[in-house]
C-alpha positions as CSV (number, residue, x, y, z in Angstrom):
1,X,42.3,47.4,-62.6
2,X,38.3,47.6,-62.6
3,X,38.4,43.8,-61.5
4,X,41.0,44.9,-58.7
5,X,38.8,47.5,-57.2
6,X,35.6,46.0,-57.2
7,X,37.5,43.0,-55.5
8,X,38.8,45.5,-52.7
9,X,35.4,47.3,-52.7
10,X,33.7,43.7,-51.7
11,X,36.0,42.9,-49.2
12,X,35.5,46.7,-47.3
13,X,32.1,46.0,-47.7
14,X,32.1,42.6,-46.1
15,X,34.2,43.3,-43.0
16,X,31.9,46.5,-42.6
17,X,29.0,44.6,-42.6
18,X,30.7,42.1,-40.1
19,X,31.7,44.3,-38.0
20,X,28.5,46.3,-37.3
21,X,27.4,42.4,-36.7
22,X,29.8,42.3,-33.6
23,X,28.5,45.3,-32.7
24,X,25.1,44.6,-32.7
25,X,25.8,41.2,-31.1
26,X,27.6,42.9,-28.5
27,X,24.8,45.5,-27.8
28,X,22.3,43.3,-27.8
29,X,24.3,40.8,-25.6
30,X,25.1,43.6,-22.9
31,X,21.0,44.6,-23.3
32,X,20.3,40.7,-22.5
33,X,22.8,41.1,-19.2
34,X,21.3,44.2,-18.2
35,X,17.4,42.9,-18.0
36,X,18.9,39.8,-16.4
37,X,20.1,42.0,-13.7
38,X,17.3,44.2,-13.6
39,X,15.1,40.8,-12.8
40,X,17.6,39.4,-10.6
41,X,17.2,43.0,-8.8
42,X,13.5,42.2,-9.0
43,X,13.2,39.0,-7.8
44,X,15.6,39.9,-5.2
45,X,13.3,42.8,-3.9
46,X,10.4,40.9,-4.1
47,X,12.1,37.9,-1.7
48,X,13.3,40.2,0.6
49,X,9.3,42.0,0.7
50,X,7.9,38.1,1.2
51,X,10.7,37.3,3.8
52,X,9.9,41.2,5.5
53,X,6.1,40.2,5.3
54,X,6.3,37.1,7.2
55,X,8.7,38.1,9.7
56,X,6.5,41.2,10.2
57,X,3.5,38.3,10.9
58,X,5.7,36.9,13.6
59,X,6.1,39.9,15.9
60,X,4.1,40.9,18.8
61,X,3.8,43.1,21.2
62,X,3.0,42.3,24.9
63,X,3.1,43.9,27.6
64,X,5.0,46.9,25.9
65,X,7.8,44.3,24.4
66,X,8.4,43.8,20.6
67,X,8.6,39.8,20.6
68,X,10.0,37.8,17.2
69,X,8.1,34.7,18.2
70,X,8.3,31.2,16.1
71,X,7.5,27.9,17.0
72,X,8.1,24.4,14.6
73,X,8.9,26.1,11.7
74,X,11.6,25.7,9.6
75,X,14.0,28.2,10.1
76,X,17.5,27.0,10.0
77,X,19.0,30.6,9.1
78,X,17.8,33.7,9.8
79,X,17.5,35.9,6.9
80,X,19.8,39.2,7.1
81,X,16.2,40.9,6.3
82,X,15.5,40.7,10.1
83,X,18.0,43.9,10.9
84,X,14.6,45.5,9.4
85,X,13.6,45.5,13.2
86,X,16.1,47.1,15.4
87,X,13.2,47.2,18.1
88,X,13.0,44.1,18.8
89,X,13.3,43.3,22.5
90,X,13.1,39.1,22.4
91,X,13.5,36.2,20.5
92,X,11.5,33.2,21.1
93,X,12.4,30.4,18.2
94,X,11.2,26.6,19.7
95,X,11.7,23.4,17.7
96,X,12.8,25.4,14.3
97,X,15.9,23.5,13.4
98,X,18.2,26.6,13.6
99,X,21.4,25.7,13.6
100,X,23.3,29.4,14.2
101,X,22.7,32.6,15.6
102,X,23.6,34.8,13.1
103,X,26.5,37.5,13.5
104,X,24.2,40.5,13.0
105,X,22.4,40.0,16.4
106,X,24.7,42.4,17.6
107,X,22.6,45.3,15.7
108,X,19.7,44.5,18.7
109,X,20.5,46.8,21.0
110,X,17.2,46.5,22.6
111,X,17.2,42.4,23.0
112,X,16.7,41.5,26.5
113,X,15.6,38.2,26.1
114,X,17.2,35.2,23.6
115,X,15.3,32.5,23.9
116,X,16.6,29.9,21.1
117,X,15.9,26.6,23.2
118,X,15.4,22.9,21.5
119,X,16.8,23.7,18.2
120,X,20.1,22.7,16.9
121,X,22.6,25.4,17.2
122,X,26.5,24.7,17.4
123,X,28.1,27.7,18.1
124,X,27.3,31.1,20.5
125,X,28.7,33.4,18.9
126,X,31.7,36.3,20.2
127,X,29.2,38.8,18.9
128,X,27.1,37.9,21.7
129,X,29.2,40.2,23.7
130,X,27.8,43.4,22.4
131,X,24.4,42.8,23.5
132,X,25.3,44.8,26.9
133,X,21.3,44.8,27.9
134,X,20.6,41.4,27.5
135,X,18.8,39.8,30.5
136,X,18.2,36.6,29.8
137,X,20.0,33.9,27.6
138,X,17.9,30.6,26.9
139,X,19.9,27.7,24.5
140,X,18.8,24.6,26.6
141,X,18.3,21.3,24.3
142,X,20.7,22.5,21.5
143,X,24.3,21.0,20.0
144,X,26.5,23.8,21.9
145,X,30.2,22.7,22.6
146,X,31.4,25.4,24.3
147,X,30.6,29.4,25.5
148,X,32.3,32.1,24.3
149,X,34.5,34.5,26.6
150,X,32.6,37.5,25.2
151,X,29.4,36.6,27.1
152,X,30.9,37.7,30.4
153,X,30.5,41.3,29.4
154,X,26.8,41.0,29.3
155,X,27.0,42.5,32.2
156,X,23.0,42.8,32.6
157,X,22.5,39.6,32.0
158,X,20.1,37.7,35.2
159,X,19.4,34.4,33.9
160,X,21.4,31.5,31.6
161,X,20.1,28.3,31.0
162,X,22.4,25.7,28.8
163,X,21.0,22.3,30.0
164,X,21.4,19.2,27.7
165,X,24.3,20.7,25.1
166,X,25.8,17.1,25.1
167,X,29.3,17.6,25.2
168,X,29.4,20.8,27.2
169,X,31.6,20.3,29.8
170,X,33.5,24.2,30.5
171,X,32.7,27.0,31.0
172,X,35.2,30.7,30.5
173,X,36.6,32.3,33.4
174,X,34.8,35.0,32.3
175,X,31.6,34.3,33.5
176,X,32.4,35.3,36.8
177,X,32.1,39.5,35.7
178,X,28.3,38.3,35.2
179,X,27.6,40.3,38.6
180,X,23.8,40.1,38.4
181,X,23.6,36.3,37.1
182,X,21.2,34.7,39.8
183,X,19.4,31.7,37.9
184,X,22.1,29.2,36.1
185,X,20.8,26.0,34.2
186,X,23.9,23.6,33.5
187,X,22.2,20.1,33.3
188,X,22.3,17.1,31.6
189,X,25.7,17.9,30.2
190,X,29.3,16.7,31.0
191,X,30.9,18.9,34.2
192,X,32.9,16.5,36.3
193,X,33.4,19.7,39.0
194,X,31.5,22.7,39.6
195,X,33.3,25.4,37.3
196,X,35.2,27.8,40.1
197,X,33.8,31.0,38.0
198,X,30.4,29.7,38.9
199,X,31.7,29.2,42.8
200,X,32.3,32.8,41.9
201,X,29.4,34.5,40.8
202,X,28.3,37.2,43.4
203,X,24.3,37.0,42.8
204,X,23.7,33.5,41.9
205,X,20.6,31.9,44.0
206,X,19.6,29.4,41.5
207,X,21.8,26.4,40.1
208,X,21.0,23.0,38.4
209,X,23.5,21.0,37.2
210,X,21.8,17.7,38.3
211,X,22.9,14.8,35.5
212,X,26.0,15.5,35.0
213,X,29.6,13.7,35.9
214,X,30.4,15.7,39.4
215,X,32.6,13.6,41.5
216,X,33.1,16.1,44.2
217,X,31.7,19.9,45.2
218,X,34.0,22.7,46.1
219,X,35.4,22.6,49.1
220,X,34.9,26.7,49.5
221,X,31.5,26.1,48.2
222,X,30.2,27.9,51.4
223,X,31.1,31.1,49.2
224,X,27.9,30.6,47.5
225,X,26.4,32.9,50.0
226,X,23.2,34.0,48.2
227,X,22.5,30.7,46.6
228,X,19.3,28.9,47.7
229,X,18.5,26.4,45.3
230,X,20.9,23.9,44.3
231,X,19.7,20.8,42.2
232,X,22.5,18.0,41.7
233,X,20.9,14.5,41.1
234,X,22.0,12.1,39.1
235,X,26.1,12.9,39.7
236,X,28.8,10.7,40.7
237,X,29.6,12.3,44.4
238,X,30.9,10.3,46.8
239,X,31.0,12.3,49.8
240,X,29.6,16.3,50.8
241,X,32.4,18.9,52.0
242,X,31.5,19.8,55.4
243,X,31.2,23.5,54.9
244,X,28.2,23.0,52.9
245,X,26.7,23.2,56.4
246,X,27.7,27.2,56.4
247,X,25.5,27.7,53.2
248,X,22.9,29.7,55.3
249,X,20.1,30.9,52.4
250,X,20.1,27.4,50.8
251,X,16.8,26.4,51.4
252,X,16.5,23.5,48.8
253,X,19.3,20.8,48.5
254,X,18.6,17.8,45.4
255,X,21.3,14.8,46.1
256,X,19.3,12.0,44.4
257,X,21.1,9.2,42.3
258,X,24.4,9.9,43.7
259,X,26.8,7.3,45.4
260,X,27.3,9.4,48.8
261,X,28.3,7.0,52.1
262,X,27.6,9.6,54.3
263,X,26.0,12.8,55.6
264,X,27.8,15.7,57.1
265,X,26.5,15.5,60.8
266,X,26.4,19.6,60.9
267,X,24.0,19.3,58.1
268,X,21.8,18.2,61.1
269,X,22.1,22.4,62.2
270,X,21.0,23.4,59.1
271,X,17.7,25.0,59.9
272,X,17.0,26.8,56.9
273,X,16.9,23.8,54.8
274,X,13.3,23.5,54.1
275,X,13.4,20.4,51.2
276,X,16.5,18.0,51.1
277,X,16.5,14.5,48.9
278,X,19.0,11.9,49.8
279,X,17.2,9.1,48.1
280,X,19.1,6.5,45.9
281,X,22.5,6.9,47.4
282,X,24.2,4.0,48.9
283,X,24.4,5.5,52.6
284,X,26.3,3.7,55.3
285,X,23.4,3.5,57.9
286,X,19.9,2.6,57.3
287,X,17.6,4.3,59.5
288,X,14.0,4.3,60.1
289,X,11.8,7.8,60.7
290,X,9.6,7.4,64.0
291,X,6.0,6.9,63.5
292,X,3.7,10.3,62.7
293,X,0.2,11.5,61.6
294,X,-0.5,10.1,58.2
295,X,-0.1,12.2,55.9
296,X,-0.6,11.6,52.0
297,X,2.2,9.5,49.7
298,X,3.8,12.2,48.3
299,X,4.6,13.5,51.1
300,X,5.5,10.6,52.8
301,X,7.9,9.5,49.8
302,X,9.5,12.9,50.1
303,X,10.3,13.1,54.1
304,X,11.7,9.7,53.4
305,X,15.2,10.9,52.8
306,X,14.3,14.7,53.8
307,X,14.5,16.7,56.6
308,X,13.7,14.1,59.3
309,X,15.8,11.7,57.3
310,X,18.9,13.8,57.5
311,X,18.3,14.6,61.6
312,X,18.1,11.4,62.2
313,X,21.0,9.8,60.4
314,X,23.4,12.4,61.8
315,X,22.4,11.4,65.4
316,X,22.6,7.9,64.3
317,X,26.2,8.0,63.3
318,X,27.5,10.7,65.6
319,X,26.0,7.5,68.3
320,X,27.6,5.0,66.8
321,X,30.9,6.7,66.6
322,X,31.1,7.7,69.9
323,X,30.4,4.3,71.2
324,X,32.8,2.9,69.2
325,X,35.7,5.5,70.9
326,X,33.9,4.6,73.9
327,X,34.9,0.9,73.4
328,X,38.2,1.7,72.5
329,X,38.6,4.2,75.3
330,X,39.2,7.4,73.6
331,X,37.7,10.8,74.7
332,X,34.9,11.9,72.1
333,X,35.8,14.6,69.2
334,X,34.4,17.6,70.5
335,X,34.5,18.7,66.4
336,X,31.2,17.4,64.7
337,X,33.0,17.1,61.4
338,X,32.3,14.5,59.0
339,X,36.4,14.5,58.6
340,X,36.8,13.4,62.0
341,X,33.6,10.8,62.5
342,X,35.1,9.2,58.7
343,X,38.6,8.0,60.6
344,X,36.1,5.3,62.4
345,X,33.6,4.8,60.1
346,X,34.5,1.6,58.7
347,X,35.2,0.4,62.2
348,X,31.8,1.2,63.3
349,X,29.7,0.3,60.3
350,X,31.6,-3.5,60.4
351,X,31.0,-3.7,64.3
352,X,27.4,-2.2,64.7
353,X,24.6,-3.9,63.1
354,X,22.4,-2.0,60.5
355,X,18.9,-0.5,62.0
């Protein structure tokens, strides 16, 4: 019986002594967990103070705005610790290899100016929409495919540039609620038609969309009626719609590196043209501008296939057409039209001789 109970006596002792062990082990594991946490917490905090300390290096304030300014540094992401300044008013980020705008931009109520151009962002995103005081949107020389609807409710928004996005080639119907939108930069991407809520856009006096794939202009482009500036080299047109001739503010016309045959002969009213470029198109007529004062080579290599370039030309081909009715006995057009002189054009260019 003594044998028997120093036998059980062992045994309580044993899985007493194991089981405070387990306990122990336990405790001890949980401490081990709990300081690894309380590091992780630590390193954590201490990232987020290096990251705030050398965000807080690139703000500055000028001329009463709170700029986040950064320039070829690497800076694919943007760290959430940046909702650490709600005052910021722009971004300027050049050449740092971002690749998104982050979500949380919405929380910058006070942004007025996103300038993100020449990294490598994808994607604009919906949240874009939120930022109702944003002025100016800059994402030229970036990988964007296409433009969120949401943008059109910036409704403060004045200028958008998104020139050489690659394969950018619509844009939302949306953009037409941008009421006070007067500079647009769509170049060097792939737009085979001026987008009709661009034809649409109320304010707009500014518009590049010179190397792209454009094979024709709006026929209602005339609707334009604040638009000044329009840059479209390096296109595929083939021809101008007359009422281009009733764009009365445009003052500066680019038609470079085109394939256009002719030139509306209204154009030749267009007084308020001030610069026009038809250089590199394969015009019908070749005419020669009369002799004048010399003036230097830049300015002679501009008024090439300028103003006087365009004067002449019309009255060139609005000649030549009428003599050819007047060899074939028909009563002149009294329209000036370019769709009326085109019906003979052929006729004339194969039976006049080139100047």
């Amino acid at each position: 019986m003594t044998g028997v109970a120093v036998c059980s006596g062992s045994v309580s002792s044993i899985k007493s002594l194991w089981e405070t062990r387990i306990k122990k082990t336990k405790q001890d594991l949980q401490k081990q967990q709990e300081q690894r946490a309380g590091v992780g917490r630590v390193r954590h905090n201490w990232e987020d103070r290096i990251i705030l300390a050398k965000l807080k290096e690139k703000v500055v304030t000028e001329e009463g705005r709170v700029i986040l300014r950064i320039e070829k540094e690497e800076w694919k992401t943007l760290p959430r610790a940046l909702v650490h300044f709600p005052q910021l008013m722009e971004w300027q980020l050049h050449r740092v290899g971002l690749q998104t705008i982050p979500r949380f931009v919405s929380s910058f109520e006070n942004l007025l100016v996103l300038d993100l151009s020449r990294n490598a962002i994808t994607e604009i995103p919906k949240e874009i929409g939120k930022l109702t005081r944003l002025r100016e949107l800059l994402v030229s020389y970036n990988r964007v495919q296409s433009v969120p609807e949401e943008l059109g409710c910036c409704e403060n928004l004045e200028k958008l540039e998104l020139a050489m996005n690659r394969d950018l080639d619509e844009l939302p119907s949306e953009i037409s609620n941008l009421k006070k939108l007067c500079h647009l930069d769509l170049s060097m991407n792939q737009f085979t038609e001026i987008p009709e809520s661009v034809v649409s856009l109320p304010a707009l006096e500014w518009l590049d969309m010179g190397g792209n794939r454009l094979q024709s202009l709006p026929h209602d482009i005339h609707r334009m009626e604040k638009l000044h500036t329009m840059w479209l080299q390096r296109n595929e047109l083939e021809f101008l719609p007359d009422n281009i001739c009733y764009m009365q503010s445009l003052d500066t016309l680019v038609l470079s590196n085109n394939k256009l045959h002719d030139i509306p002969s209204m154009m030749e009213d267009m007084n308020n043209l001030r610069f026009v470029n038809f250089r590199d198109n394969p015009l019908t007529y070749e005419v020669e501008l009369p002799a004048a004062p010399k003036k230097s080579e830049d300015e002679d290599d501009r008024e090439m296939f300028g103003r006087d370039f365009m004067r002449i030309y019309c009255q060139e081909a609005r000649k030549r057409v009428n003599a050819m009715l007047n060899m074939h006995r028909v009563n002149p057009p009294e329209s000036n039209y370019t769709s009326e002189l085109n019906v003979t054009l052929e006729a004339v260019a194969e039976s006049a001789p080139l100047l």
